[in-house]
MARVEXKOL-59000 format. One record per residue (C-alpha): residue in three letters; x, y, z; residue number from 0. Coordinates in nm, 3 decimals. Layout:
MARVEXKOL-59000
ATOM:residuo:xx:yy:zz:num
ATOM:ALA:X:Y:Z:NUM .
...
end
This chain:
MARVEXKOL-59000
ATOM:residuo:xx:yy:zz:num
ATOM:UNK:7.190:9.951:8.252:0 .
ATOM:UNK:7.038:9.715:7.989:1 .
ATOM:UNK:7.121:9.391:7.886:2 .
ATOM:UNK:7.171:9.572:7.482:3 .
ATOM:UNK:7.452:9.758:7.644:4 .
ATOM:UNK:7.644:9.452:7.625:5 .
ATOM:UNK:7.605:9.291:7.323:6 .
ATOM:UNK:7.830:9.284:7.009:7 .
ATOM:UNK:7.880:9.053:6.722:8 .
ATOM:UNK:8.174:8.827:6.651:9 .
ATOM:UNK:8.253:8.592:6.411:10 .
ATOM:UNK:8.221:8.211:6.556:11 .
ATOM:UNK:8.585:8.122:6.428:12 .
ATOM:UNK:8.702:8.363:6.695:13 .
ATOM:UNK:8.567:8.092:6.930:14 .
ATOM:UNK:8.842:7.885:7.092:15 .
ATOM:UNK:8.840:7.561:7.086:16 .
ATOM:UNK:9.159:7.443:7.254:17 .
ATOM:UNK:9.402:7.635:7.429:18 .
ATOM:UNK:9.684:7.772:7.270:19 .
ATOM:UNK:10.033:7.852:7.466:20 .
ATOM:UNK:10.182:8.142:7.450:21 .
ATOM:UNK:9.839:8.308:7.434:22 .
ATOM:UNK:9.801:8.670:7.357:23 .
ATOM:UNK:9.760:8.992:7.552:24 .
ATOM:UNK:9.525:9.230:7.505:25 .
ATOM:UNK:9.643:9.581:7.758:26 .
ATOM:UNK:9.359:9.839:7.814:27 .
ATOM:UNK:9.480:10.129:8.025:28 .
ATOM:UNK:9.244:10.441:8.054:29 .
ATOM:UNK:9.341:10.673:7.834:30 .
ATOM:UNK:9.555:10.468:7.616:31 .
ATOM:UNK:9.462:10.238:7.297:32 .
ATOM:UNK:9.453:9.890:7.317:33 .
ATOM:UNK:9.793:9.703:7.267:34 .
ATOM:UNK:9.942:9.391:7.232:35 .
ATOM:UNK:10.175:9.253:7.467:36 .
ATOM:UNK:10.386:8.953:7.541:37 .
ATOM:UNK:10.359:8.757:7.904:38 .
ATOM:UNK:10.667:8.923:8.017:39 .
ATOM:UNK:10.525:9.280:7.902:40 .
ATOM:UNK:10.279:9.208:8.183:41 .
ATOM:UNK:10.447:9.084:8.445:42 .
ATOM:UNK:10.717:9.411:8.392:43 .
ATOM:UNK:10.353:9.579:8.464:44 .
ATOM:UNK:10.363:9.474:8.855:45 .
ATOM:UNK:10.548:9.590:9.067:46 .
ATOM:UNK:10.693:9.542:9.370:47 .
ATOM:UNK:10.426:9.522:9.671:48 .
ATOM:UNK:10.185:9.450:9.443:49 .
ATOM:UNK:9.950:9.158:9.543:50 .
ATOM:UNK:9.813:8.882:9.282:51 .
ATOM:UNK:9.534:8.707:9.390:52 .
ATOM:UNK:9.420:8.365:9.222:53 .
ATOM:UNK:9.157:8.146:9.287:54 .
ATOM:UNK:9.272:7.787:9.423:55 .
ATOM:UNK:8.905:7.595:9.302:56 .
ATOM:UNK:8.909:7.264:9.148:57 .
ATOM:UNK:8.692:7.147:8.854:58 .
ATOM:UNK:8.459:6.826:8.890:59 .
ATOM:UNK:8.417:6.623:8.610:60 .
ATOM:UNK:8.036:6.626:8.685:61 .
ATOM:UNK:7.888:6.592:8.335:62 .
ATOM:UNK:7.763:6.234:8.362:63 .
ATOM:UNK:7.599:6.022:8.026:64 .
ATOM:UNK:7.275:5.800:8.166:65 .
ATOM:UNK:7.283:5.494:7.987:66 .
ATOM:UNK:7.024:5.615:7.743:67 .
ATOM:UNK:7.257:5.868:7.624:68 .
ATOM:UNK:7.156:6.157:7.802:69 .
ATOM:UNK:7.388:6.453:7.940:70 .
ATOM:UNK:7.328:6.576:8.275:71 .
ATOM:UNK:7.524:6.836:8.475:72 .
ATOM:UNK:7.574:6.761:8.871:73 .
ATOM:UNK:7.566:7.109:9.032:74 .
ATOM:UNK:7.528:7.005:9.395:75 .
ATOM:UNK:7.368:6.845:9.647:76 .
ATOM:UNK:7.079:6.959:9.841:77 .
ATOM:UNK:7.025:6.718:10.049:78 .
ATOM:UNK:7.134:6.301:10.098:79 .
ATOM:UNK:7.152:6.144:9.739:80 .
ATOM:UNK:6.976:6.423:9.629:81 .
ATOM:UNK:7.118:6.700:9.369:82 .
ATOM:UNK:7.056:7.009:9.118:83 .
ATOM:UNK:7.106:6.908:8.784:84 .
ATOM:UNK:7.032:7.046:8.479:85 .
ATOM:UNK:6.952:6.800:8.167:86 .
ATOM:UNK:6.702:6.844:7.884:87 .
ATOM:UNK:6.382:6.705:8.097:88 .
ATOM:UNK:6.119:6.908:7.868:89 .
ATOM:UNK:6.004:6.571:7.735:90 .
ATOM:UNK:6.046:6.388:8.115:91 .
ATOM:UNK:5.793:6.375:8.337:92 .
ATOM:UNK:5.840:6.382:8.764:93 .
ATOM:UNK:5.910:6.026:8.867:94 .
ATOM:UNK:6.086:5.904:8.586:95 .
ATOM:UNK:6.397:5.733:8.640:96 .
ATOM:UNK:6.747:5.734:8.463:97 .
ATOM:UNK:7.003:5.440:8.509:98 .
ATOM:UNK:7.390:5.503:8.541:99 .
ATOM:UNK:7.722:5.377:8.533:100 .
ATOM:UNK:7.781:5.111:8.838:101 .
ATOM:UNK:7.399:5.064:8.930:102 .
ATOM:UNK:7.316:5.395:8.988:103 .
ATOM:UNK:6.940:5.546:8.937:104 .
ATOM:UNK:6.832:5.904:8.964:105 .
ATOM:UNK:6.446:5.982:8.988:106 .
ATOM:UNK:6.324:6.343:8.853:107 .
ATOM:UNK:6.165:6.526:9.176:108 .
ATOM:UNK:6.195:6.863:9.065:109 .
ATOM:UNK:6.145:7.010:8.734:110 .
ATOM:UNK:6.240:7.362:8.632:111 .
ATOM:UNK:6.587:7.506:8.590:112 .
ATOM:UNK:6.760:7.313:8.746:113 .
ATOM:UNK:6.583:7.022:8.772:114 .
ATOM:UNK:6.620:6.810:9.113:115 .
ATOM:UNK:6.706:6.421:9.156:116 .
ATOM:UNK:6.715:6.183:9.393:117 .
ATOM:UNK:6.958:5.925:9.392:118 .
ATOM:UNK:7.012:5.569:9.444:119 .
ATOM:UNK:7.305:5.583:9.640:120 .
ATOM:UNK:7.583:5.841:9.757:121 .
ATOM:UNK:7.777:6.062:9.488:122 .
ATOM:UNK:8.145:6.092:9.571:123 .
ATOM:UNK:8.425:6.249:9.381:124 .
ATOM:UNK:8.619:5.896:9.246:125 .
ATOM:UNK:8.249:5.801:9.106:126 .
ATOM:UNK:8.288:6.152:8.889:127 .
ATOM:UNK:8.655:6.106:8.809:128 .
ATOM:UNK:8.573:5.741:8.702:129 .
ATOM:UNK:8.287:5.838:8.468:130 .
ATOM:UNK:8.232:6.222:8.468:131 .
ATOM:UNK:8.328:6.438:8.150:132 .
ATOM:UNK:8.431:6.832:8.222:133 .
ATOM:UNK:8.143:7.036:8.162:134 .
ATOM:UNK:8.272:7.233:7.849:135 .
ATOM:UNK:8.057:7.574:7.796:136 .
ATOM:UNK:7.804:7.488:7.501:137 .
ATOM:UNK:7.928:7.731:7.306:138 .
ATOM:UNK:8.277:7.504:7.273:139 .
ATOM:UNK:8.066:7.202:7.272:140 .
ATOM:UNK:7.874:7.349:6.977:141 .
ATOM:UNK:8.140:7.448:6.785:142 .
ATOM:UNK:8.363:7.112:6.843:143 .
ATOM:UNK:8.078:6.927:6.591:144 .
ATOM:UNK:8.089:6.552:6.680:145 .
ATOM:UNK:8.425:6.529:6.854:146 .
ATOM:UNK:8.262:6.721:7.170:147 .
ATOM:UNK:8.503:6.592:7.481:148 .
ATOM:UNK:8.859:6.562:7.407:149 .
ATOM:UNK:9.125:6.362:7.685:150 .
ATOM:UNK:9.314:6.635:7.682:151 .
ATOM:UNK:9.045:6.883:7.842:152 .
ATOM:UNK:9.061:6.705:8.140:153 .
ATOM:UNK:9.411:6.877:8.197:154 .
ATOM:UNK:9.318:7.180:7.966:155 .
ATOM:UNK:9.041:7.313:8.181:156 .
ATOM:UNK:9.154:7.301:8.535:157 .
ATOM:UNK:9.430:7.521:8.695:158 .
ATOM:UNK:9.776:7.421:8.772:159 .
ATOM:UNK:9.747:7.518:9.146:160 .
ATOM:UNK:9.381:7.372:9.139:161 .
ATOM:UNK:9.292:7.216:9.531:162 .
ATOM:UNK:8.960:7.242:9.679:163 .
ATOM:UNK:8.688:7.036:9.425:164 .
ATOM:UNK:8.371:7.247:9.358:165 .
ATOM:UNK:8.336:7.396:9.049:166 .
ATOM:UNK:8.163:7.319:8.745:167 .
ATOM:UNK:8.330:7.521:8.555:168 .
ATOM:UNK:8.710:7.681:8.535:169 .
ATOM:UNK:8.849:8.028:8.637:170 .
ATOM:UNK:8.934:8.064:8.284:171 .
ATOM:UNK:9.199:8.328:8.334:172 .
ATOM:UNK:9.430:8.120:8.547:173 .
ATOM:UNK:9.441:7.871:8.257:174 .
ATOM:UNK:9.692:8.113:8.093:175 .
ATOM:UNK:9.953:8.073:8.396:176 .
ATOM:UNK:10.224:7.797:8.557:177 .
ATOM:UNK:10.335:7.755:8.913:178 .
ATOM:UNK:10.677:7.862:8.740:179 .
ATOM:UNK:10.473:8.190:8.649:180 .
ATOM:UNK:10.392:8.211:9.003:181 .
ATOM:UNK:10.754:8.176:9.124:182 .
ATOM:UNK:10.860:8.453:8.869:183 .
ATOM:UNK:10.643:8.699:9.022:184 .
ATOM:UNK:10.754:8.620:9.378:185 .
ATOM:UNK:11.122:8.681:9.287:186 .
ATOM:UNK:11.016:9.037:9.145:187 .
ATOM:UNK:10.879:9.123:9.517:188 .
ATOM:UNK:10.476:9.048:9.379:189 .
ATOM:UNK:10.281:8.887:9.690:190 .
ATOM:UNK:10.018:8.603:9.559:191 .
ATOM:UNK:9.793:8.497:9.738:192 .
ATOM:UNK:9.488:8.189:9.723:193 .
ATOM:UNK:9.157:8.246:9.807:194 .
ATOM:UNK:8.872:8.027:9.725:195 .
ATOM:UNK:8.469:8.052:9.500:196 .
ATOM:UNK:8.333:7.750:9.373:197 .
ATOM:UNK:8.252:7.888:9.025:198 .
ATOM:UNK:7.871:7.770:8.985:199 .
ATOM:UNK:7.596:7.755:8.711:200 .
ATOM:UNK:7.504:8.116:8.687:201 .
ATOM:UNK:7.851:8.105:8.489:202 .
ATOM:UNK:7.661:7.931:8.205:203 .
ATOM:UNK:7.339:8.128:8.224:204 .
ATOM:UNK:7.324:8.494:8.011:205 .
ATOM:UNK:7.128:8.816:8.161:206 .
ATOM:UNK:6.747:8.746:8.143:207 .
ATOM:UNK:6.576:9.057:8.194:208 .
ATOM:UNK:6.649:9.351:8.025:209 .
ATOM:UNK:6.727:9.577:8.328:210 .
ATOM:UNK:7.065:9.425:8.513:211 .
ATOM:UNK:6.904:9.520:8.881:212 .
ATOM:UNK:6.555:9.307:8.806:213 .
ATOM:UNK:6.873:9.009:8.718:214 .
ATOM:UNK:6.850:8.737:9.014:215 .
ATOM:UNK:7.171:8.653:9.056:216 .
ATOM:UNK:7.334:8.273:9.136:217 .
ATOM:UNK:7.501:8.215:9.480:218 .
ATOM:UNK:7.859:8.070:9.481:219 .
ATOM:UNK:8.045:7.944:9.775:220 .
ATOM:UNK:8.336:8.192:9.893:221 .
ATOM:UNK:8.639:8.119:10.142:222 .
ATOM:UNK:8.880:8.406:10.186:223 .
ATOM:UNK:9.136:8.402:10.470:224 .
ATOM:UNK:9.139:8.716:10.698:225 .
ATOM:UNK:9.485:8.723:10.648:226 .
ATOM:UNK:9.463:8.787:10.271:227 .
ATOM:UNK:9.208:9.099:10.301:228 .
ATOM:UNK:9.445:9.225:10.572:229 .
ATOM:UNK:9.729:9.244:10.296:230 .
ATOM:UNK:9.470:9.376:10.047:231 .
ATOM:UNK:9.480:9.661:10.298:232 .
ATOM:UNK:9.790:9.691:10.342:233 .
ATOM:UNK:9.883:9.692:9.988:234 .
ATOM:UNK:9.655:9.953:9.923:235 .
ATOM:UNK:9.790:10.125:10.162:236 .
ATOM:UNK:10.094:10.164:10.055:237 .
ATOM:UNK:9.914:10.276:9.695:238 .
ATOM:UNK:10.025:9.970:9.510:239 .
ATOM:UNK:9.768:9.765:9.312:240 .
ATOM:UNK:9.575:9.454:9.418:241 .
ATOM:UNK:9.556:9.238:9.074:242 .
ATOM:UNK:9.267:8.936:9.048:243 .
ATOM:UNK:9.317:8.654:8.783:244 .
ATOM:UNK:9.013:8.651:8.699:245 .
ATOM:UNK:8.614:8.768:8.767:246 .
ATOM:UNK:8.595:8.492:9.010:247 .
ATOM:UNK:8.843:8.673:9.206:248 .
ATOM:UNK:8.698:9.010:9.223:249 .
ATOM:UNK:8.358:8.887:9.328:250 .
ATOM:UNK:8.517:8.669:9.632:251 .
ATOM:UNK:8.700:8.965:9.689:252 .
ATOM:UNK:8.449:9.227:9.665:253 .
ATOM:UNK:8.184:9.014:9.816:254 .
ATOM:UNK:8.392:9.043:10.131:255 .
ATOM:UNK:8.417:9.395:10.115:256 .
ATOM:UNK:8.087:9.424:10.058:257 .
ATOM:UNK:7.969:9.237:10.422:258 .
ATOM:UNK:7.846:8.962:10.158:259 .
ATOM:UNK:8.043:8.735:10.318:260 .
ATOM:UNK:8.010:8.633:10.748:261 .
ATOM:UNK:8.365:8.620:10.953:262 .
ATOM:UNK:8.368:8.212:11.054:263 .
ATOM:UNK:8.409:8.112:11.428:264 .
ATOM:UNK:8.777:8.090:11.443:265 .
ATOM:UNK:8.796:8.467:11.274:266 .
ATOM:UNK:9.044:8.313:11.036:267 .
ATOM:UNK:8.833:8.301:10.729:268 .
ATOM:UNK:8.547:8.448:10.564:269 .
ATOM:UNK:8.342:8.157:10.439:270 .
ATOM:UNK:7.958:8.185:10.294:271 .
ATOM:UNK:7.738:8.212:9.968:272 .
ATOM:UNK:7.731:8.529:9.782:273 .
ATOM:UNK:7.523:8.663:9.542:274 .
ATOM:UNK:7.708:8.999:9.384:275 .
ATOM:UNK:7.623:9.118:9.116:276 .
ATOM:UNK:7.885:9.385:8.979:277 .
ATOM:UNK:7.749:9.573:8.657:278 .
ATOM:UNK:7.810:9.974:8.621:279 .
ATOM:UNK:7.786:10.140:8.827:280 .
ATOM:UNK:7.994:9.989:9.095:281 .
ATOM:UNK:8.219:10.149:9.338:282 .
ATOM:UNK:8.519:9.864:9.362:283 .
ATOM:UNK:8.679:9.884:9.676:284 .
ATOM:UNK:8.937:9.589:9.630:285 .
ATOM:UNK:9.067:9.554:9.309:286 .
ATOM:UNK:9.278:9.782:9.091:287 .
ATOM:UNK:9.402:9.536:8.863:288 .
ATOM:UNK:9.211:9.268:8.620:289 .
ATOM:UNK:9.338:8.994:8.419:290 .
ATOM:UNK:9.067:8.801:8.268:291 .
ATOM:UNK:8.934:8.621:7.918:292 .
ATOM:UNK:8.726:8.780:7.696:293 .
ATOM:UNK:8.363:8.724:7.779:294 .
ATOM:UNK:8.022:8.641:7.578:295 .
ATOM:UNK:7.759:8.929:7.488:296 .
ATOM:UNK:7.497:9.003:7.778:297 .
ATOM:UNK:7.661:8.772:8.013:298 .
ATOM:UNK:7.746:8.897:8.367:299 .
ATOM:UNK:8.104:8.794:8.352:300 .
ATOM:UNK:8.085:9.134:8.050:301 .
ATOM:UNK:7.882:9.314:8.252:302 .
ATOM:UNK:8.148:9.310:8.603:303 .
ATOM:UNK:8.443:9.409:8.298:304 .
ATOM:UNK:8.206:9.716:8.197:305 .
ATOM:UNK:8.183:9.783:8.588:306 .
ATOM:UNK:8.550:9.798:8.627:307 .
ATOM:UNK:8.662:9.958:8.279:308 .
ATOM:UNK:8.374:10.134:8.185:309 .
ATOM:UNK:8.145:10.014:7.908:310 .
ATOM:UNK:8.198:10.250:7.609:311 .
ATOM:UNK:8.582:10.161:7.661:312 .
ATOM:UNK:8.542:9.782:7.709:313 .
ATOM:UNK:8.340:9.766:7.404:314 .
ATOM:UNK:8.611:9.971:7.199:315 .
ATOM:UNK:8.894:9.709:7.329:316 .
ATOM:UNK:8.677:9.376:7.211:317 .
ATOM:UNK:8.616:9.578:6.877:318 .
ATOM:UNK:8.985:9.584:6.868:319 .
ATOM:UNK:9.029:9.278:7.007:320 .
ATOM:UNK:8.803:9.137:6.704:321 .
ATOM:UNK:8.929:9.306:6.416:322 .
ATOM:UNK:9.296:9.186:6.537:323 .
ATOM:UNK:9.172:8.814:6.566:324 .
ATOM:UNK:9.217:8.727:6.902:325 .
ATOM:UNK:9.052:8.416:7.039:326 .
ATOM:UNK:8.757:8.458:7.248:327 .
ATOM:UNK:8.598:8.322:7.560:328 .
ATOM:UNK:8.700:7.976:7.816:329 .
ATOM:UNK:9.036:7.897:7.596:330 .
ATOM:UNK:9.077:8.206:7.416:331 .
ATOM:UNK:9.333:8.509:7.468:332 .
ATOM:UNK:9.385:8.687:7.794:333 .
ATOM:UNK:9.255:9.080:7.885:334 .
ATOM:UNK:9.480:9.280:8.094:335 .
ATOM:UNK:9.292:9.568:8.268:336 .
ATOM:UNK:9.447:9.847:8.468:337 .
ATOM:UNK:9.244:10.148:8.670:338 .
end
């Protein structure tokens, strides 16, 4: 597959800029036109037995302003006091130093992308809360003009069920969904479940080479309990559907499948890095049921979307989707797809 296969045009009004509640729907079953639906139109789509899975991640607020002014994003750590960042360091040299809130310094010892620093003194999660802005994709960032970071997206871009801090950016799909939403779906006989992927900074970066299988793939950190694939058997067993809110989902759960991920000691978990790339074609061996955003041209959240849906049909449904105005990308509309 090339990266062309997944590009399309859309106007940049489409792009959402704040979340709106109630979203919109978009359904694509095979063999059926796209249709709008309301929130309870979907959830009358599960059934009982069914299993939801969501992802239980927690955004940092790791976008931190040196003193100067400048932006940089705190990926993670490689080492004591020292991180991946990424920062516009054409103009920097190695050595150069960068002062921060409370007496902290960071030292360029790594160009590239991302760049490497090493610190002053130990990073912690109050330091990001006291002075760290949510790392908004550029595209919103872009579009927002001078009035980039808003209060409110401190709230707007993280989860309500949001737990383990790790990501730098959001499981945008779950953004569309309460606790209460949760509960609902219980009391119709739907399992949920939590599992766990630290979305990372491949989320940010498009397809670079023109042929997906020469793309090198970013690692994220997974953590599914056993007991959650052992009811993704058993609900397939029984022939009802396994749903993921959201990509991030799919690829913890398919990474599993897949032997991506290593059993831990206590055999209660699965817990590693993976690197999965789903683009056509891929055989899913999980996942039945997708509920996710709509996603940029030639980016490989588009490309796993193709893999599930098929790409001539996915491409139809965001034609659709475009013509009918629906709000696109990390706070736009929500995409229901069912095998």
């Amino acid at each position: 597959m090339k990266k062309t296969d997944l590009q399309y045009e859309f106007p940049n009004d489409l792009i959402a800029l704040t979340p709106a509640h109630p979203s919109r729907i978009l359904l694509n079953i095979h063999e059926r036109s796209p249709k709008e639906i309301s929130k309870n139109d979907l959830f009358d789509l599960f059934q009982p037995g069914d299993l939801l899975v969501v992802n239980e991640t927690k955004v940092i607020p790791s976008r931190l302003r040196s003193n100067c002014g400048l932006e940089f994003l705190f990926i993670k750590p490689t080492d004591q006091n020292t991180w991946r960042v990424l920062f516009p360091a054409k103009t920097h040299s190695l050595g150069d130093t960068f002062d921060f809130p409370e007496g902290l310094q960071a030292e360029l010892v790594q160009k590239g992308l991302p760049q490497t620093v090493k610190l002053t003194k130990n990073l912690d999660l109050d330091y990001f809360d006291r002075h760290g802005l949510i790392n908004l994709p550029p595209y919103i960032l872009s579009e927002r003009k001078d009035a980039k970071y808003l209060e409110e997206d401190k709230d707007w871009y993280q989860t309500a069920w949001a737990k383990d801090a790790g990501s730098v950016a959001a499981p945008t799909a779950s953004l569309h969904f309460s606790n209460e939403d949760l509960e609902v779906l219980k009391q119709k006989g739907i399992k949920v479940q939590k599992v766990l992927l630290h979305v990372g900074l491949g989320t940010f970066f498009p397809l670079r080479t023109e042929n997906l299988e020469d793309h090198d793939m970013h690692f994220e950190f997974v953590d599914v309990p056993t007991a959650v694939m052992n009811q993704v058997s058993e609900t397939r067993k029984q022939g009802k559907r396994v749903w993921a809110l959201g990509t991030t989902v799919v690829r913890a759960l398919e990474s599993v499948a897949a032997n991506k991920i290593p059993l831990s000691s206590s055999g209660d978990h699965y817990q590693g890095e993976t690197n999965l790339f789903i683009y056509p074609p891929y055989e899913f061996q999980v996942v039945n049921g997708l509920l996710t955003n709509f996603h940029q041209p030639e980016s490989t959240l588009l490309a796993l979307v193709c893999a599930f849906f098929g790409t001539k049909e996915v491409k139809a449904a965001y034609a659709y989707a475009i013509e009918k105005r629906f709000r696109l990308f990390s706070y736009g509309d929500l995409s229901a797809w069912i095998k």
